[in-house]
MOPAC internal coordinates of N, CA, C and O (Angstrom, degrees):
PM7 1SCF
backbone

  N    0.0000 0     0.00 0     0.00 0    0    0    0
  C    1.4518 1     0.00 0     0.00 0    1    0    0
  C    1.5330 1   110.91 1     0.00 0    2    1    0
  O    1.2310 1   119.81 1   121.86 1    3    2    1
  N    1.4223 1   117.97 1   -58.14 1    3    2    1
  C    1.4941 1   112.14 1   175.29 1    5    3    2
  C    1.9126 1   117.87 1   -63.17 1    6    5    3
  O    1.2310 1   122.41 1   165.87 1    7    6    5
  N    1.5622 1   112.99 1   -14.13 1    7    6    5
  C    1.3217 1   101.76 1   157.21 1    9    7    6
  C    1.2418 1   134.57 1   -68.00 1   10    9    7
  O    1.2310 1   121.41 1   152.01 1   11   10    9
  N    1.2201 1   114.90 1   -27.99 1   11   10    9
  C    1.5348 1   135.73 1  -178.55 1   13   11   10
  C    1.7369 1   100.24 1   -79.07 1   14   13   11
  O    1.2310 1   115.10 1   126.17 1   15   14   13
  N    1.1123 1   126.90 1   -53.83 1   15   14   13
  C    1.0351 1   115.52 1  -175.59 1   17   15   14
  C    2.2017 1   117.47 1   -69.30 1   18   17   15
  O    1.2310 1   134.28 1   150.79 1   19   18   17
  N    1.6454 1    89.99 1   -29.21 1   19   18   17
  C    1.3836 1    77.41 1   174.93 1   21   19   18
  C    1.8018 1   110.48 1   -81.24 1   22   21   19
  O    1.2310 1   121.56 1   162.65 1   23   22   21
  N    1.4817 1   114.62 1   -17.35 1   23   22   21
  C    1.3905 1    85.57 1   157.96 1   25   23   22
  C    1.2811 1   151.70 1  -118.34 1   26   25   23
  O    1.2310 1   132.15 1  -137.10 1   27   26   25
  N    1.6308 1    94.14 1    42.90 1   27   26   25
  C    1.3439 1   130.25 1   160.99 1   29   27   26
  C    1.6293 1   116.19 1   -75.94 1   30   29   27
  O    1.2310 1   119.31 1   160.71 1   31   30   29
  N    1.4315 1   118.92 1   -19.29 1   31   30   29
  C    1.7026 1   144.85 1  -156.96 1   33   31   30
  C    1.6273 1    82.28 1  -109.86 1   34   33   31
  O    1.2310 1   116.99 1   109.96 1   35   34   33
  N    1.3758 1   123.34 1   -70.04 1   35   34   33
  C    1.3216 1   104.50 1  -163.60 1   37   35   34
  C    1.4409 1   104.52 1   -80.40 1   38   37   35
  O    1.2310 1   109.53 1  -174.90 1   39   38   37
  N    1.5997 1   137.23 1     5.10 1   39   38   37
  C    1.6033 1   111.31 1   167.02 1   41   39   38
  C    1.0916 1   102.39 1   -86.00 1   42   41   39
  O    1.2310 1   111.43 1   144.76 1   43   42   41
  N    1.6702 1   133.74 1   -35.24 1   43   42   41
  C    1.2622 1   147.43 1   155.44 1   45   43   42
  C    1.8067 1    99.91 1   -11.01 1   46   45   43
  O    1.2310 1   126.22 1    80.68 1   47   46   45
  N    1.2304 1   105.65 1   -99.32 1   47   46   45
  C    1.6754 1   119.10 1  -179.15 1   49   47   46
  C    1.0647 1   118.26 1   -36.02 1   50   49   47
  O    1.2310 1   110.65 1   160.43 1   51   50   49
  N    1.2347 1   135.18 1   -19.57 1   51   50   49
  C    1.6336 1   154.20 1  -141.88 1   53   51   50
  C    2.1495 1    79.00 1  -112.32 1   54   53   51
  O    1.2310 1   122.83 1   113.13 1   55   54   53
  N    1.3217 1   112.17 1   -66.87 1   55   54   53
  C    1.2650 1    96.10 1  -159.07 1   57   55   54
  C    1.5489 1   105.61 1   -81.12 1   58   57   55
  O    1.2310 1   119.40 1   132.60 1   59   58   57
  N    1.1888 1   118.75 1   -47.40 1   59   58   57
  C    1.4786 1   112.92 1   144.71 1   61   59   58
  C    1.7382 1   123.96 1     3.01 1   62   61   59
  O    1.2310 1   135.36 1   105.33 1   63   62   61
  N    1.2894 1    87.88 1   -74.67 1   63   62   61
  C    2.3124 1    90.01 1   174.77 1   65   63   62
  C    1.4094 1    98.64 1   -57.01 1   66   65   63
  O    1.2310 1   122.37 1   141.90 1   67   66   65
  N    1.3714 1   113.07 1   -38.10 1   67   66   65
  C    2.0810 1   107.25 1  -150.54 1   69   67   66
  C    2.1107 1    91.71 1   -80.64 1   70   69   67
  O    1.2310 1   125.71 1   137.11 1   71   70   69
  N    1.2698 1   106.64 1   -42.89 1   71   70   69
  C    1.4805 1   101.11 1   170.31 1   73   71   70
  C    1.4548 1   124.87 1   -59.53 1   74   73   71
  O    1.2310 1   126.42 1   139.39 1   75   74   73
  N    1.5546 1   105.27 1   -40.61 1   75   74   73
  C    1.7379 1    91.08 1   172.48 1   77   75   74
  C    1.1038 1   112.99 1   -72.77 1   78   77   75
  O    1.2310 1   112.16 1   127.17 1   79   78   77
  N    1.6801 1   132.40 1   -52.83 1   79   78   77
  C    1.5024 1   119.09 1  -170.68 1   81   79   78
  C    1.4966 1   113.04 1   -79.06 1   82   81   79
  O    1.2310 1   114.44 1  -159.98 1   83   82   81
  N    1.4662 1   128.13 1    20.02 1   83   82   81
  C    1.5401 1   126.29 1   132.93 1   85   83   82
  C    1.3060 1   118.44 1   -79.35 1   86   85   83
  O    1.2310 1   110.37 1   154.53 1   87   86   85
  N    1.1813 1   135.71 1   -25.47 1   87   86   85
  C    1.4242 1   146.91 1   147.83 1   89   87   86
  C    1.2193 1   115.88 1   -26.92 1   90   89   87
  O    1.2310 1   125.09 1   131.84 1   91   90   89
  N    1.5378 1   107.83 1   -48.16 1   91   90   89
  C    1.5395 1   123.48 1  -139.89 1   93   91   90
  C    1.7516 1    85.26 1   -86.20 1   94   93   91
  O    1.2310 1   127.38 1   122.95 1   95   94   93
  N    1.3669 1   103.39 1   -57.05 1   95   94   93
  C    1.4638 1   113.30 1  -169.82 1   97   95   94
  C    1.7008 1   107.26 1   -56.52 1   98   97   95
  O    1.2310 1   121.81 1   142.45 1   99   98   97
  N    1.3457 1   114.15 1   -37.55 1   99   98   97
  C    1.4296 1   110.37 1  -166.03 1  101   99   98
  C    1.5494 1   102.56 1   -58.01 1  102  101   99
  O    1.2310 1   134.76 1   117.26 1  103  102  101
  N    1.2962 1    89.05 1   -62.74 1  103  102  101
  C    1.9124 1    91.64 1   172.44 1  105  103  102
  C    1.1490 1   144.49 1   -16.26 1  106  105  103
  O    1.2310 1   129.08 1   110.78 1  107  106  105
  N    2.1130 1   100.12 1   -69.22 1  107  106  105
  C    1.2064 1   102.19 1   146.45 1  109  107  106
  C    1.2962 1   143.91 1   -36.38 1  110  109  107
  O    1.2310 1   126.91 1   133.49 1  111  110  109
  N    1.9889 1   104.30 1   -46.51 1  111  110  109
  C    1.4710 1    92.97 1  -175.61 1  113  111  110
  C    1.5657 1   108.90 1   -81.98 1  114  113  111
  O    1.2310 1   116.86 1   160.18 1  115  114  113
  N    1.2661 1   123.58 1   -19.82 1  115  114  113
  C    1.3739 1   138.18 1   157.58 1  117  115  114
  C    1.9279 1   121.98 1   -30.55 1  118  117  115
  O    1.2310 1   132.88 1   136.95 1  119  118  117
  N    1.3294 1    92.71 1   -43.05 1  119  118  117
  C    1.6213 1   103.18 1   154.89 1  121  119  118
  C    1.0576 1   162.29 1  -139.61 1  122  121  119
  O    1.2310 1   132.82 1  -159.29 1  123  122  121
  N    1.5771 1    92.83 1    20.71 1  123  122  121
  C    2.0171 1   116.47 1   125.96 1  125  123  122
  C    1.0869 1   112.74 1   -54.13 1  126  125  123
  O    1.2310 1   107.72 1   106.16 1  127  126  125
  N    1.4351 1   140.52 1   -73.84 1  127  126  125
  C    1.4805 1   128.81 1   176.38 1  129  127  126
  C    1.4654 1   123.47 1   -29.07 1  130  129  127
  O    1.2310 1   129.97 1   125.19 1  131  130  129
  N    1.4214 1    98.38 1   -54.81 1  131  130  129
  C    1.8636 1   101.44 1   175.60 1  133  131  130
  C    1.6938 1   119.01 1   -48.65 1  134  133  131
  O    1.2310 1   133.72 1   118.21 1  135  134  133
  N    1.1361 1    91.08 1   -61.79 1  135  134  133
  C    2.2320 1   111.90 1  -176.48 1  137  135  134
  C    1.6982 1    86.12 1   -59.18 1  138  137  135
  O    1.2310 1   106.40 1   146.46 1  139  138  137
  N    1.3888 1   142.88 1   -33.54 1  139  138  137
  C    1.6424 1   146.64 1  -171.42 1  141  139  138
  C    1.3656 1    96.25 1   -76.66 1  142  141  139
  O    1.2310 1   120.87 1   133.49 1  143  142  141
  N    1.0339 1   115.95 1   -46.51 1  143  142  141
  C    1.7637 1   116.08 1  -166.83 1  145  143  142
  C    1.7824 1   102.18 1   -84.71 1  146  145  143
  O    1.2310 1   125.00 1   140.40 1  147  146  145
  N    1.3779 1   108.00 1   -39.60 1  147  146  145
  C    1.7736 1   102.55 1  -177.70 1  149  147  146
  C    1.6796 1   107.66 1   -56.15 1  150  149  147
  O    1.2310 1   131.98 1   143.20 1  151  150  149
  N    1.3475 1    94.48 1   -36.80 1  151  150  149
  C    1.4789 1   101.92 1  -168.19 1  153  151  150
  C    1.5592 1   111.14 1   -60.05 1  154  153  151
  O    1.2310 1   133.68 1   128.99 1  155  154  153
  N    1.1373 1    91.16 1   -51.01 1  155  154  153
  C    1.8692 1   106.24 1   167.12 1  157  155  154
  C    1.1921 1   108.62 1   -26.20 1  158  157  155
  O    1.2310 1   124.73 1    91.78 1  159  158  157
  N    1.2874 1   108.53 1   -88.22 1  159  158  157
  C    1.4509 1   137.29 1   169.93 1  161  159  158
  C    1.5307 1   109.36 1   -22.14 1  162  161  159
  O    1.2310 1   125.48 1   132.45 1  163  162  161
  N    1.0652 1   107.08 1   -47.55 1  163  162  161
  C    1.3802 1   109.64 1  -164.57 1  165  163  162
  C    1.4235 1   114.25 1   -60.66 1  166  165  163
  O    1.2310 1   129.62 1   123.31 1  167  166  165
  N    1.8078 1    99.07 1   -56.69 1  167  166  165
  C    1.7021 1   132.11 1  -174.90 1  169  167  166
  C    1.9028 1    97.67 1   -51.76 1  170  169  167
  O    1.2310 1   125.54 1   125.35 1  171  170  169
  N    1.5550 1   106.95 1   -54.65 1  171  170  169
  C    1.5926 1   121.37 1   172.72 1  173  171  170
  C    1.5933 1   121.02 1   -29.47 1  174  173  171
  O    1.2310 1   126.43 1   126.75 1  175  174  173
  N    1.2899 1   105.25 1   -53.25 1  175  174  173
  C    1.0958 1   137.71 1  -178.40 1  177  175  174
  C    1.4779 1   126.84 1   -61.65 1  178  177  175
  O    1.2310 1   126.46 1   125.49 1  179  178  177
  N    1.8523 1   105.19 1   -54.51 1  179  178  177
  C    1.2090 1   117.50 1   151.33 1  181  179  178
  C    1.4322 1   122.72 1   -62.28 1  182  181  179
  O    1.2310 1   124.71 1   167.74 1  183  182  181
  N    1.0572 1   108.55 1   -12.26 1  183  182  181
  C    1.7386 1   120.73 1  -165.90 1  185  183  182
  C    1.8559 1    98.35 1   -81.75 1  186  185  183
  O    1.2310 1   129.04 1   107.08 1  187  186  185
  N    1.3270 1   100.18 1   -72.92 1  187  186  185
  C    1.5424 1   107.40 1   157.62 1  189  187  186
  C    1.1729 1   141.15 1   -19.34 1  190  189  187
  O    1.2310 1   124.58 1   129.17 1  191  190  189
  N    1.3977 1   108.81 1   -50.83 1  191  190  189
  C    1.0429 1   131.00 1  -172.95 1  193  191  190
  C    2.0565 1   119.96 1   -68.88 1  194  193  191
  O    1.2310 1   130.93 1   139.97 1  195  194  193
  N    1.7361 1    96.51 1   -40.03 1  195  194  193
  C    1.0151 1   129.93 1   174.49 1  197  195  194
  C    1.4799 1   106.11 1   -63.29 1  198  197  195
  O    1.2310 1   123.47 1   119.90 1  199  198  197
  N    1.2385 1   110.96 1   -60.10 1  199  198  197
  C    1.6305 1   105.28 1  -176.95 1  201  199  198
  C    1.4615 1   117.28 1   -75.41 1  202  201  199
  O    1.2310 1   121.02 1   165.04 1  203  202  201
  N    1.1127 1   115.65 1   -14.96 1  203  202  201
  C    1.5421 1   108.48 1   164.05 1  205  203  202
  C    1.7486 1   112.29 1   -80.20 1  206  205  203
  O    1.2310 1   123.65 1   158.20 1  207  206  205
  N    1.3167 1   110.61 1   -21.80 1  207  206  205
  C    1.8798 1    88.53 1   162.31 1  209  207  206
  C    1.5012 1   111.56 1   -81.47 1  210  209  207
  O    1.2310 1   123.27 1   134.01 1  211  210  209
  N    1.4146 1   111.33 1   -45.99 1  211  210  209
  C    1.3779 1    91.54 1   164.45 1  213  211  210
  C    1.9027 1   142.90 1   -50.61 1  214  213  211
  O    1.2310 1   136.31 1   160.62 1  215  214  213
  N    1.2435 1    86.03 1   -19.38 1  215  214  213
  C    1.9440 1    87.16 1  -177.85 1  217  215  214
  C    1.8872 1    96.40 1   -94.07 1  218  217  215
  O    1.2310 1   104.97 1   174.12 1  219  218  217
  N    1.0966 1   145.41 1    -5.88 1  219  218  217
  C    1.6111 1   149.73 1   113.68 1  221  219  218
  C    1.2792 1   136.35 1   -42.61 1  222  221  219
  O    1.2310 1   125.40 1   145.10 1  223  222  221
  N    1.3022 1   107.24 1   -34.90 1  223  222  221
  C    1.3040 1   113.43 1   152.46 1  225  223  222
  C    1.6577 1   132.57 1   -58.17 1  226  225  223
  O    1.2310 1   132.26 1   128.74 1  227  226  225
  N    1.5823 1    93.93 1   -51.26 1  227  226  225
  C    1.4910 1   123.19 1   177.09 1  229  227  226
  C    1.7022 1    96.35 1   -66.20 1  230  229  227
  O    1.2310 1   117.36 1   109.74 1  231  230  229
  N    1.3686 1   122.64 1   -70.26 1  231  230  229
  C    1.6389 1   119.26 1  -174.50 1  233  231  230
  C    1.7804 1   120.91 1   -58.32 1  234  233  231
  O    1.2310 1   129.48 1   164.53 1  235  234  233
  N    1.6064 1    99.34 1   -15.47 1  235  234  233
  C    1.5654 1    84.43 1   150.80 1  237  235  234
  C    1.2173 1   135.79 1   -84.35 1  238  237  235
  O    1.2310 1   122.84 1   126.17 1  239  238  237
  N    1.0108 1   112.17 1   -53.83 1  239  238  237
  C    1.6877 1   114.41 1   163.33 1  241  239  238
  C    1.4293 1   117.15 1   -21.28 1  242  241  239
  O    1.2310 1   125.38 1   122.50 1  243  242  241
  N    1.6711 1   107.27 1   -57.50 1  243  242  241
  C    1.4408 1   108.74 1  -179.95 1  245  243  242
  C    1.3583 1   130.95 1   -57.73 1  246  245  243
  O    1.2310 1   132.85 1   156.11 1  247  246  245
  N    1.8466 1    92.77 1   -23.89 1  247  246  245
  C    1.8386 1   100.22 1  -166.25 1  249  247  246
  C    1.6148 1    97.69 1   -82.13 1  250  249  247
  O    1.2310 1   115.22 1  -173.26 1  251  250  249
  N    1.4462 1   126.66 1     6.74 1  251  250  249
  C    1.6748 1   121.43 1   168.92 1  253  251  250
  C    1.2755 1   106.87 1  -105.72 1  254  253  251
  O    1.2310 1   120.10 1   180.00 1  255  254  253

């Protein structure tokens, strides 16, 4: 009986490690995606930003 239960303890611990360091990884990739997507955002943003001086740029010219 106490064999069975201790290796009920070590499959226990065994999945234990394999669940946290899938944890561990999700995370990580959990926030690469984030810092991937800000960056996006960011570039988007600058992107935007750009074509609205250009379409002011462009509507002055036109308004002479």
């Amino acid at each position: 009986m106490i064999e069975f239960v201790q290796k009920q303890l070590e499959a226990s611990e065994r999945l234990y490690r394999v669940m946290a360091e899938d944890n561990q990884l999700r995370a990580h990739n959990l926030q690469m995606w984030i810092d991937m997507t800000a960056d996006y955002q960011k570039k988007l943003a600058d992107r935007d930003r750009i074509i609205e001086e250009l379409r002011a740029v462009i509507a002055k010219y036109e308004a002479k």
